[in-house]
Structures are given as structure tokens and as C-alpha cells.
N, C-alpha and C positions, 0 to 999 in steps of 0.2 A: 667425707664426701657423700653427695648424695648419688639417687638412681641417676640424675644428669647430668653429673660431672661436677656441680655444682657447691663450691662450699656452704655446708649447712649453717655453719656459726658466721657466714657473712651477710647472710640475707634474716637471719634471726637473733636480734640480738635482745637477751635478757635484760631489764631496764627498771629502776621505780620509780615509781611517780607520788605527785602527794595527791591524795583526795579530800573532801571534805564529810566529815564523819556528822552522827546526828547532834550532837553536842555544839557544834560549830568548827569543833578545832579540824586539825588534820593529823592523817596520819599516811606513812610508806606502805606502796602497798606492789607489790610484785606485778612487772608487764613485760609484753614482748613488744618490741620495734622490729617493724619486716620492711625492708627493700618493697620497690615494686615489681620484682620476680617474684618475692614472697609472694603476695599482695595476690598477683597470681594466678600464681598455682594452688594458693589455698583457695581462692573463689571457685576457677575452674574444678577442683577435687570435692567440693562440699556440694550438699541436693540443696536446689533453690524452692523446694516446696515450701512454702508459708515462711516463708524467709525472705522477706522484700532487701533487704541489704543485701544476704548474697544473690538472686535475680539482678540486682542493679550492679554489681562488680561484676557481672559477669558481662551484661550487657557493654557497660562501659572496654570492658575489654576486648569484646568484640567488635565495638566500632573502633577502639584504636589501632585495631589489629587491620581491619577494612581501609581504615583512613592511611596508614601505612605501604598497606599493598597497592592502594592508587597512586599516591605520592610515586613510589617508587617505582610503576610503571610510566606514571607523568615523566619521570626522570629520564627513563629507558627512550622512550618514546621522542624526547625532544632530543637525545643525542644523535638518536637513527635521522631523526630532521636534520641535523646538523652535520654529520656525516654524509647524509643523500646532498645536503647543495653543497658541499666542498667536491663532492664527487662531477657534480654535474657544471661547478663553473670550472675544474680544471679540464674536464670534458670540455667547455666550450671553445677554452682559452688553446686547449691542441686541435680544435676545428680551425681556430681563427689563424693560426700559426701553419697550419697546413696549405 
């Protein structure tokens, strides 16, 4: 387990790959496959000085995080809509009954 609860061996998995060597042929060669928790928390944790990939994961993660957070206030916001006019036509419907 990591510092956030998180299993480390599920978001990092040991993998190989084949490459193409100078010769032509190929050979195995040792990698990691990361979730996009991975993906991450290693952008977020690494300096983006002179490092234009990690600048751009980080950005990227920043606007899905932003895009996110609208989304899910759009969400909030349209049930408050939808709760205020239930409210207001059973309000009207006990004017008109009255």
C-alpha cells in the first residue's frame, strides 16, 4: 500500500516490450504500465523544468481536473433547478387548491 491507501502493484505494472535494435531485429526489453492514477501522480511529483512532456501532463491534468469540477457543479446546479420548480409548482398547485 501506498501513502494514499492506494495499491502500488495495481497502478504499476511490470511489462515487456519488444524494441527494434540497430541490427534490425528485436529484442525484450523491461517497462512499466501505469493506470492514470499512475500517470498522475508521477507528473504532478516530477519538476517540469526543461521537460516539455512533464509540463504537458501536468497541464493536461489540470484541465481535466478543471473540466471535472465544472461538469460537476453543471450537475449540482441543474438539480437545485429541478428541485426549485418542483418546489414552486407544488407551491402553486396548494395556492390553487386553497
Amino acid at each position: 500500500m501506498g501513502e494514499t491507501g492506494q495499491t502500488v502493484d495495481y497502478h504499476f505494472h511490470d511489462v515487456m516490450k519488444m524494441v527494434t535494435i540497430g541490427s534490425g531485429g528485436e529484442r525484450a526489453v523491461d517497462d512499466i504500465k501505469l493506470t492514470r492514477y499512475a500517470c498522475y501522480i508521477v507528473a504532478q511529483n516530477a519538476s517540469a523544468t526543461g521537460k516539455p512532456a512533464v509540463a504537458g501532463a501536468q497541464a493536461y491534468f489540470a484541465i481535466q481536473t478543471r473540466t471535472q469540477e465544472l461538469t460537476a457543479q453543471r450537475e449540482f446546479d441543474v438539480e437545485r433547478l429541478i428541485a426549485r420548480q418542483k418546489y414552486r409548482d407544488s407551491d402553486k398547485k396548494r395556492a390553487i387548491e386553497e
